[in-house]
C-alpha positions in Angstrom: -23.4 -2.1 21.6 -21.7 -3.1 18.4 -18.9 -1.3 16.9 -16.8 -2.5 14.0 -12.8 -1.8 12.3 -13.1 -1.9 8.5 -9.8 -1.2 6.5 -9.4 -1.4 3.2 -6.4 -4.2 1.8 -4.4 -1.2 0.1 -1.7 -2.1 2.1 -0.4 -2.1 5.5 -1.4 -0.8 8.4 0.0 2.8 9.4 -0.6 5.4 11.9 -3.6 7.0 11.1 -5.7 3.5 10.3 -4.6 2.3 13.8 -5.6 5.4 15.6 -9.4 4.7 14.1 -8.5 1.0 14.8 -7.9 1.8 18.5 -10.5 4.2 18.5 -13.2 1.6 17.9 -11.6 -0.9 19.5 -11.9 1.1 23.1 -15.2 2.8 22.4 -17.0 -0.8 21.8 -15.0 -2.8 24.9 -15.7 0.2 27.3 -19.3 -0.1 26.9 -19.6 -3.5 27.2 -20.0 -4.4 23.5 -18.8 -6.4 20.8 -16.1 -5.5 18.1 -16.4 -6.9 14.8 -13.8 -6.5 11.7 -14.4 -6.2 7.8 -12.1 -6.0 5.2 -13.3 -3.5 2.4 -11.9 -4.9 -0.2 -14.8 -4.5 -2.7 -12.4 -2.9 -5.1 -10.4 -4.9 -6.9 -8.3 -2.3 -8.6 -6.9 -0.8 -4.8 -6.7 -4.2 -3.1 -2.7 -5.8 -2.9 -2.4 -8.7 -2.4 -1.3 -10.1 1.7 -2.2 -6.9 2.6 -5.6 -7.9 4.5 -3.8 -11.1 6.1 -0.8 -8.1 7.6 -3.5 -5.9 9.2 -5.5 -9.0 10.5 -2.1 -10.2 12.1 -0.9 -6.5 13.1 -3.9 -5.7 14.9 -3.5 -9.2 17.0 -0.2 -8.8 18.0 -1.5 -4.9 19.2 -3.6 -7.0 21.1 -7.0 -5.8 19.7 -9.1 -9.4 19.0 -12.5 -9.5 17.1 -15.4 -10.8 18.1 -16.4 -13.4 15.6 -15.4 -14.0 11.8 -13.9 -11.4 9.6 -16.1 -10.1 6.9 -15.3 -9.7 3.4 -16.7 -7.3 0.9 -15.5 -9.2 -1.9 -17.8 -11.9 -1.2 -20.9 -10.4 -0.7 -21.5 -9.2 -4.4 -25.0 -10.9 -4.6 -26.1 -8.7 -1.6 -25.1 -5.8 -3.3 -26.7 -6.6 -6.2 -29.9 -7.4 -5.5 -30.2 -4.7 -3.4 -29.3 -2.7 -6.3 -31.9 -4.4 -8.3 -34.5 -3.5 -5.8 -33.8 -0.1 -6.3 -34.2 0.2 -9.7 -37.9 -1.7 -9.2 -39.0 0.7 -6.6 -37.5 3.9 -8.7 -34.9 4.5 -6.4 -32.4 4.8 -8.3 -31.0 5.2 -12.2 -28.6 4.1 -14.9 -26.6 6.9 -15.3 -24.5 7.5 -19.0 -22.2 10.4 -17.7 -18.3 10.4 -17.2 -16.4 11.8 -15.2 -15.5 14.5 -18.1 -19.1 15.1 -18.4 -19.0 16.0 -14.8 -15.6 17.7 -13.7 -17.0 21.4 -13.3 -20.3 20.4 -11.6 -20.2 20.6 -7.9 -23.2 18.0 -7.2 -24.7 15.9 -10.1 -27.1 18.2 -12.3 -29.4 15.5 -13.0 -28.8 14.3 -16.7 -30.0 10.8 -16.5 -32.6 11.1 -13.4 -35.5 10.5 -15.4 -33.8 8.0 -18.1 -30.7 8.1 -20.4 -30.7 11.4 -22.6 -30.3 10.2 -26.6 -26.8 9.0 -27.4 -26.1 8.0 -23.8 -25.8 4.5 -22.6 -25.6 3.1 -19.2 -22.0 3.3 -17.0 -23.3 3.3 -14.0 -26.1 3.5 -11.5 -26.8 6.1 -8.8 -29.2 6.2 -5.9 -31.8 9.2 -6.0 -31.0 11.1 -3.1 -34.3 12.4 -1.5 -34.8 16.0 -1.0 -35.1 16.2 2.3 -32.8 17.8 5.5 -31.3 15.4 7.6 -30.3 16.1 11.3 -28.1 13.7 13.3 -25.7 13.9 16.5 -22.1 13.3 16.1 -20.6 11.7 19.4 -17.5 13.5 18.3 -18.3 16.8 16.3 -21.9 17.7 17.9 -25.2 18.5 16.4 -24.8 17.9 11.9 -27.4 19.2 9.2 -27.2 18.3 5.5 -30.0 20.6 4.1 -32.4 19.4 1.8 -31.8 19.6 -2.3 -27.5 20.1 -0.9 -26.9 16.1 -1.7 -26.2 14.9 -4.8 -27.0 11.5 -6.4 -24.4 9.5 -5.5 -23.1 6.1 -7.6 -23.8 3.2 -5.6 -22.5 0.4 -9.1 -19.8 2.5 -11.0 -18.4 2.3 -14.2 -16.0 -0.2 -14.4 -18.7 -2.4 -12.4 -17.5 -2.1 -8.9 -20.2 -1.9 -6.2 -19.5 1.8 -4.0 -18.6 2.2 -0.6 -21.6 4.0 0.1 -24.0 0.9 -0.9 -21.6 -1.8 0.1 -21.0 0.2 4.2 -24.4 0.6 4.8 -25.6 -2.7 3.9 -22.8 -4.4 6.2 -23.6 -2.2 9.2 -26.9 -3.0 9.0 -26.6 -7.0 8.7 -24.0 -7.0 11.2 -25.8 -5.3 14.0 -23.3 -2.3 14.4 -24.7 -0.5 16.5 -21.8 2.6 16.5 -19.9 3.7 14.0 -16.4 5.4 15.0 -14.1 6.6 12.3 -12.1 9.6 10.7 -13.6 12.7 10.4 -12.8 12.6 6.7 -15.9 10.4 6.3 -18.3 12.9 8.2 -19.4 14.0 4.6 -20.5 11.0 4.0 -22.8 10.3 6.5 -26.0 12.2 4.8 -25.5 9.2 2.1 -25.7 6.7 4.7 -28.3 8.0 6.6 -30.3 8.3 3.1 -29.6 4.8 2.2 -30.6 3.4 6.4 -33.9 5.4 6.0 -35.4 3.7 2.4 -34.0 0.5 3.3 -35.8 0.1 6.7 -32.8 -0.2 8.7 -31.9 1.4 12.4 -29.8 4.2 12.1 -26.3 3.7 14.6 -24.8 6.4 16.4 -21.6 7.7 14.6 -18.6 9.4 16.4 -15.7 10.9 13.9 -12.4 11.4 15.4 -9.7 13.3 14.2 -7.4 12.6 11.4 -3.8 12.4 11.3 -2.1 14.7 9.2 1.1 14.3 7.8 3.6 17.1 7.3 2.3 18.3 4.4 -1.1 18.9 6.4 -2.9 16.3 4.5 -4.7 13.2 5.5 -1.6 10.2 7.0 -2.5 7.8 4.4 -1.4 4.3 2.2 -2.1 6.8 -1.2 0.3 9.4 0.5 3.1 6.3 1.1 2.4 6.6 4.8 4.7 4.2 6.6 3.5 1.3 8.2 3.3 0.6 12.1 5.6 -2.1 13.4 4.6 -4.7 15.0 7.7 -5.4 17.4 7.0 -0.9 18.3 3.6 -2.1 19.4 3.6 -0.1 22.8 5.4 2.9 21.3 2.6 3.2 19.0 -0.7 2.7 20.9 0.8 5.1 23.7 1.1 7.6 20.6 -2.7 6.6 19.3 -4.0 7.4 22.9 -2.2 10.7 22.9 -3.4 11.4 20.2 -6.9 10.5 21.0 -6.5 12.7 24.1 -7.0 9.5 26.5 -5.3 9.4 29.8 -1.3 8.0 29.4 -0.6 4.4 29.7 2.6 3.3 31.6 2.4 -0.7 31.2 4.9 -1.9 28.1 2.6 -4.7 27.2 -0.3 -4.4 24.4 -3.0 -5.9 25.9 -2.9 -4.5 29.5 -2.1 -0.8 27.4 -5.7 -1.3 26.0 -7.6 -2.7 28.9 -6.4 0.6 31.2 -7.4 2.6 28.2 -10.3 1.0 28.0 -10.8 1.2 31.6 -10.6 5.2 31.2 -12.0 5.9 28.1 -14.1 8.6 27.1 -14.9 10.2 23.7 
């Protein structure tokens, strides 16, 4: 059992991140297994500066400690890369010339540069060639999923201003890591056809995912650093894990002390 905690360095830590922070965290120690952290900082444009050192130090002093090093995204460009290359050998993916404009009232991508770069169109970005094909998984969390065939699109996986995507970058990591279990907000459930697309043509095992709920604000949108959600402190430590295990519907911790908190959560928990 591997599990894994992989913010993005957008900023601090707040609510909702450590909720999917403890969420991991428990899931991985209560079966035995190792917990691993990566920082997603692959894009430049949303990373801040000391904001990957804060949630390193914020999740020690909440006592949740990783099991080897930390991995970061921002140094694993060559990986992506190649991989990238690969694709475009084996006709798995395309240069793409559209923009966003070009796109905004299709739902899924029509198809413009599948089959090379219509006249007057030159390459922005590349996207993977999503297989036609239905895809069934279990969801530890939300149950039996289906993404029916031909209902994906072909998603970027290098964009525009030459960025590698989450959706290349994720699934690579997983794999080379070992992670075994994914746990994370729900708001990425849409996202696992991608990565189940990506696992399959690349030969790798596909992990078990488990999407918890998201936080909402009061506004009934996802708690998050793009919505200026406020940052958890780290001297309100027990206050806030005893409000991430509520929220996770995991049996109430008395102890005022971060460590023990998690090991009696741990102890009791259940997805």
């Amino acid at each position: 059992m591997v599990g894994r905690f992989a913010p993005s360095p957008s900023g601090r830590l707040h609510f909702g991140s450590l909720v999917a922070a403890v969420a991991s965290y428990c899931d991985a120690r209560a079966n035995d297994g190792k917990w691993l952290v990566r920082i997603e900082d692959i894009d430049g444009s949303r990373t801040i500066d000391g904001a990957a050192e804060d949630i390193l130090r914020t999740l020690e002093a909440f006592g949740m400690y990783w099991d080897g090093d930390v991995v970061w995204q921002s140094q694993r460009a060559e990986y992506y890369q190649n991989t990238i290359d690969d694709f475009l050998n084996r006709d798995l993916a395309f240069y793409c010339g559209c923009t966003r404009r070009d796109l905004e009232a299709q739902s899924t991508y029509p198809g413009t540069c599948r089959f090379g770069l219509p006249k007057g169109k030159e390459a922005r970005s590349v996207r993977f060639k999503t297989p036609n094909e239905e895809l069934n998984w279990e969801d530890l969390v939300r149950g039996p999923q289906l993404s029916k065939a031909g209902s994906e699109t072909d998603f970027i996986i290098k964009r525009a201003d030459g960025y590698y995507a989450y959706h290349l970058a994720v699934v690579l990591d997983d794999a080379e890591a070992g992670v075994t279990r994914i746990v994370r907000g729900e708001d990425l459930l849409d996202s696992t056809p991608a990565h189940l697309h990506l696992q399959k043509v690349l030969g790798f095992d596909r992990p078990e995912y488990a999407h918890v709920p998201l936080v909402l604000n009061k506004e009934g949108t996802k708690l998050s650093k793009a919505n200026k959600a406020s940052p958890v402190e780290i001297h309100d430590a027990p206050a806030q894990i005893a409000l991430a295990l509520e929220f996770l519907k995991q049996p109430a911790v008395t102890i005022d002390d971060p460590e023990k908190m998690l090991a009696e959560a741990v102890a009791n928990w259940s997805l």
